[in-house]
VEXLUMGU-775597 format. One record per residue (C-alpha): residue number from 1; residue in one letter; z, x, y. Coordinates in pm, 1 decimal, padded with zeros to 6 digits. Layout:
<rs>
 tormi drenlum        z        x        y
   NUM       a        Z        X        Y
...
</rs>
This chain:
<rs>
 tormi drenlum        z        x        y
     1       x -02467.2  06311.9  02553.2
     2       x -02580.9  06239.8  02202.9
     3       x -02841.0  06493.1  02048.5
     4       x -03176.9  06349.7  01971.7
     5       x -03129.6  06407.3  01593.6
     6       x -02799.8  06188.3  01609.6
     7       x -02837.2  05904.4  01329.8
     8       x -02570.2  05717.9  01461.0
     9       x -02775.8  05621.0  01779.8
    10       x -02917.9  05255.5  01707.3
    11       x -03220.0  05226.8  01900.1
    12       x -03313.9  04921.6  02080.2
    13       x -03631.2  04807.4  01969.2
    14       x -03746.9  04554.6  02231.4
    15       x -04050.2  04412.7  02091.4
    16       x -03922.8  04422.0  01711.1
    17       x -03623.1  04207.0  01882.3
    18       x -03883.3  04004.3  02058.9
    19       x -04070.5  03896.2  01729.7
    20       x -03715.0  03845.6  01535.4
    21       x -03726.2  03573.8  01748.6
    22       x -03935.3  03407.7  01552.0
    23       x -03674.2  03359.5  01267.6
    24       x -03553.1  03031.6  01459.6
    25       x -03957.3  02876.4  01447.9
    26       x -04005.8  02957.6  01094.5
    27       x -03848.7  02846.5  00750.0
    28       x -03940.8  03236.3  00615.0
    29       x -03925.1  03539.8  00787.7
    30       x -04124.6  03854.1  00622.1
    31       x -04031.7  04232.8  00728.6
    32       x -04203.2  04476.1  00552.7
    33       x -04198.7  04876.9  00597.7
    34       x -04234.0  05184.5  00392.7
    35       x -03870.4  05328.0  00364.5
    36       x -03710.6  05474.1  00669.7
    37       x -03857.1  05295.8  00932.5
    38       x -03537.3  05148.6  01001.9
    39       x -03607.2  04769.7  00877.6
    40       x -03237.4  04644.1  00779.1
    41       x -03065.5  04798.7  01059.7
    42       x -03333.3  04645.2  01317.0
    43       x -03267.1  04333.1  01161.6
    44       x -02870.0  04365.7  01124.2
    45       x -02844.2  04451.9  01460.6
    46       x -03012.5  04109.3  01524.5
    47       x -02873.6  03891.9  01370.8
    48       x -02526.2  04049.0  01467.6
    49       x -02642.0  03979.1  01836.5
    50       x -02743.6  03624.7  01769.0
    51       x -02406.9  03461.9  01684.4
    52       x -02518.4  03292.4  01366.6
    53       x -02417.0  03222.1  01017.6
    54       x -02582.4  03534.9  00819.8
    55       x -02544.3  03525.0  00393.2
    56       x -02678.3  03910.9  00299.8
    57       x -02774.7  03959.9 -00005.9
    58       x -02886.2  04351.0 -00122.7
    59       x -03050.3  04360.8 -00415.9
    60       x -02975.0  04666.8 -00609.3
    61       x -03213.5  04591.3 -00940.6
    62       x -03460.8  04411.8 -01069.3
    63       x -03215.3  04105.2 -01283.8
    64       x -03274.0  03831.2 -01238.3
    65       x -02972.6  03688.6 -01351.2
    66       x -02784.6  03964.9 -01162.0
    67       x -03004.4  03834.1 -00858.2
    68       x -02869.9  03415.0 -00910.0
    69       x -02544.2  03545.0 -00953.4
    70       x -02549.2  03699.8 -00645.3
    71       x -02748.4  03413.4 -00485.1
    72       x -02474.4  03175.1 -00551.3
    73       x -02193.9  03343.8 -00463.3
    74       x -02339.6  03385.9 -00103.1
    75       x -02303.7  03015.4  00017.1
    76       x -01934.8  03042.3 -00079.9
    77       x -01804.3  03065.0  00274.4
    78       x -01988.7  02701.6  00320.8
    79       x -01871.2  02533.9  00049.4
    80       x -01690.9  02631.2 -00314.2
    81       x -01786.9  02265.8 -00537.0
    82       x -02163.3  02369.6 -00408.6
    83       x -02146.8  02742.9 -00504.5
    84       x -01971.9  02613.4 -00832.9
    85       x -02255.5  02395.2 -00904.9
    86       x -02534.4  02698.4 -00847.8
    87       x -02313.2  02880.2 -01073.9
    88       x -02351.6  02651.3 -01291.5
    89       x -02694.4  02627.1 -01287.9
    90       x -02743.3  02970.4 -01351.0
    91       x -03062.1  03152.9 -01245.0
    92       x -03336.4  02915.5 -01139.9
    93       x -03625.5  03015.6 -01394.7
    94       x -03764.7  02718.5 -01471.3
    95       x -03938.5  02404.4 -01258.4
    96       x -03641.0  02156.6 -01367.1
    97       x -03366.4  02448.4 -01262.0
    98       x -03521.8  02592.9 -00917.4
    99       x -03569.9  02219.2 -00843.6
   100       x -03209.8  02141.2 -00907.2
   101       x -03080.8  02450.1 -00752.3
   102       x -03281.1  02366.1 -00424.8
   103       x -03137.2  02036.5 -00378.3
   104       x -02800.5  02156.7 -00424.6
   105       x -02863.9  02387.1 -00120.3
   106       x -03011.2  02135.6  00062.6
   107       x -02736.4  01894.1 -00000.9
   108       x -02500.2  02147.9  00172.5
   109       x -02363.0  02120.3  00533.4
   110       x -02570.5  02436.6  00659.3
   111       x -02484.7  02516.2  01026.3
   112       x -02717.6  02554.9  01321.5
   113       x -02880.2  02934.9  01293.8
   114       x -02796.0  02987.8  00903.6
   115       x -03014.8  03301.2  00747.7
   116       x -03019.2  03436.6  00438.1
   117       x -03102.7  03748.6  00444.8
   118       x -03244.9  03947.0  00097.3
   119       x -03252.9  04322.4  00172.2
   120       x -03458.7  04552.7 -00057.6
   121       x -03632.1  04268.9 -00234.0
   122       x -03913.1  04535.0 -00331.4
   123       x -03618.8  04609.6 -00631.6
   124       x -03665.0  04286.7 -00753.1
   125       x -04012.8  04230.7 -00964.1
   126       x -03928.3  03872.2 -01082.7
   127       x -04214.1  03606.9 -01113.6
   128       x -03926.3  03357.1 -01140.2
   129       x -03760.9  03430.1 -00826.6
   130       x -04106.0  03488.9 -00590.4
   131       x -04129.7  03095.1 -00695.1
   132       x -03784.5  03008.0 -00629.1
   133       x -03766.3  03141.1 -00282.2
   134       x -04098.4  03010.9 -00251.2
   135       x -03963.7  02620.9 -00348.1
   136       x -03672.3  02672.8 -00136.3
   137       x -03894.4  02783.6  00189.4
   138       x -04153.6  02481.8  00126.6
   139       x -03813.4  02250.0  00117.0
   140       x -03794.5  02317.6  00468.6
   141       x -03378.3  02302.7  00477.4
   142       x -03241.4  02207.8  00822.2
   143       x -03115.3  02484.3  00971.3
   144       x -03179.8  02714.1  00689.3
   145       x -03413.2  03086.3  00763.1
   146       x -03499.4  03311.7  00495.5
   147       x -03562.5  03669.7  00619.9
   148       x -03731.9  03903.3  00350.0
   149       x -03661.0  04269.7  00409.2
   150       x -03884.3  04481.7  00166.4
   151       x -04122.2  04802.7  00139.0
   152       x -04382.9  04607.8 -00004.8
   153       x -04557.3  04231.4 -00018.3
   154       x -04347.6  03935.4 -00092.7
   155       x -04482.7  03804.6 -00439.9
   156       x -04848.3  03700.4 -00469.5
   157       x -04803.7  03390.7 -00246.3
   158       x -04744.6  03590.3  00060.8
   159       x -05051.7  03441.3  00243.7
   160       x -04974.1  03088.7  00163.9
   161       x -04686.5  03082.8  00264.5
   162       x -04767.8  03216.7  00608.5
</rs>
């Protein structure tokens, strides 16, 4: 029998489950709590459960051009000539670029369920990329969820967008 101090135990968290739900109704999905309370590995163990198409993206720093390098490379495993074009695009800082970069997404063949997930977004502080994740939610992609996990608010926009 496991002790109760065991931190390989993964707790199932019915009603946290319950409102991850909601990822399928919504285009952007916030969670937000102070460090420890177990936030990625609630919503790992979700999405591992749900039989969907997850891209996971930790962010480790506050680049931004670390962060759109990252960003691109995730849609890889649904198409290379679309990742090569985000590539090429390079990080989406301005209205013409996030605008470009969003249609190339939306262009894509995204399966049923797909999610990006951003873990730790609280590292990244970037104006630039608050508005491009904003752009891309307000595109309303078929398919496409956006789950913020972070130990703080999502940008400054975090009320108009819910």
């Amino acid at each position: 029998m496991p002790m109760p101090n065991d931190t390989r135990i993964v707790y199932r968290r019915n009603l946290l489950n319950k409102l991850l739900d909601n990822v399928w109704e919504y285009p952007l999905t916030l969670v937000e709590a102070p460090m420890g309370y177990g936030k990625t590995i609630a919503v790992k163990s979700f999405l591992q459960n749900s039989g969907v198409m997850v891209l996971w993206q930790t962010i480790f720093d506050s680049s931004p051009i670390i962060f759109g390098n990252s960003f691109s490379r995730l849609f890889r495993a649904l198409n290379l000539s679309y990742t090569s074009s985000l590539i090429a695009l390079g990080v989406a800082t301005d209205h013409v670029l996030k605008e470009e970069a969003v249609e190339v997404i939306g262009g894509m063949k995204i399966p049923d369920r797909t999610v990006i997930v951003f873990d730790d977004y609280h590292m990244l502080t970037s104006n630039e990329i608050d508005q491009f994740i904003e752009r891309l939610v307000k595109a309303k992609i078929p398919s496409l969820h956006i789950v913020v996990i972070s130990r703080n608010a999502f940008g400054e926009n975090t009320v108009e967008l819910t």
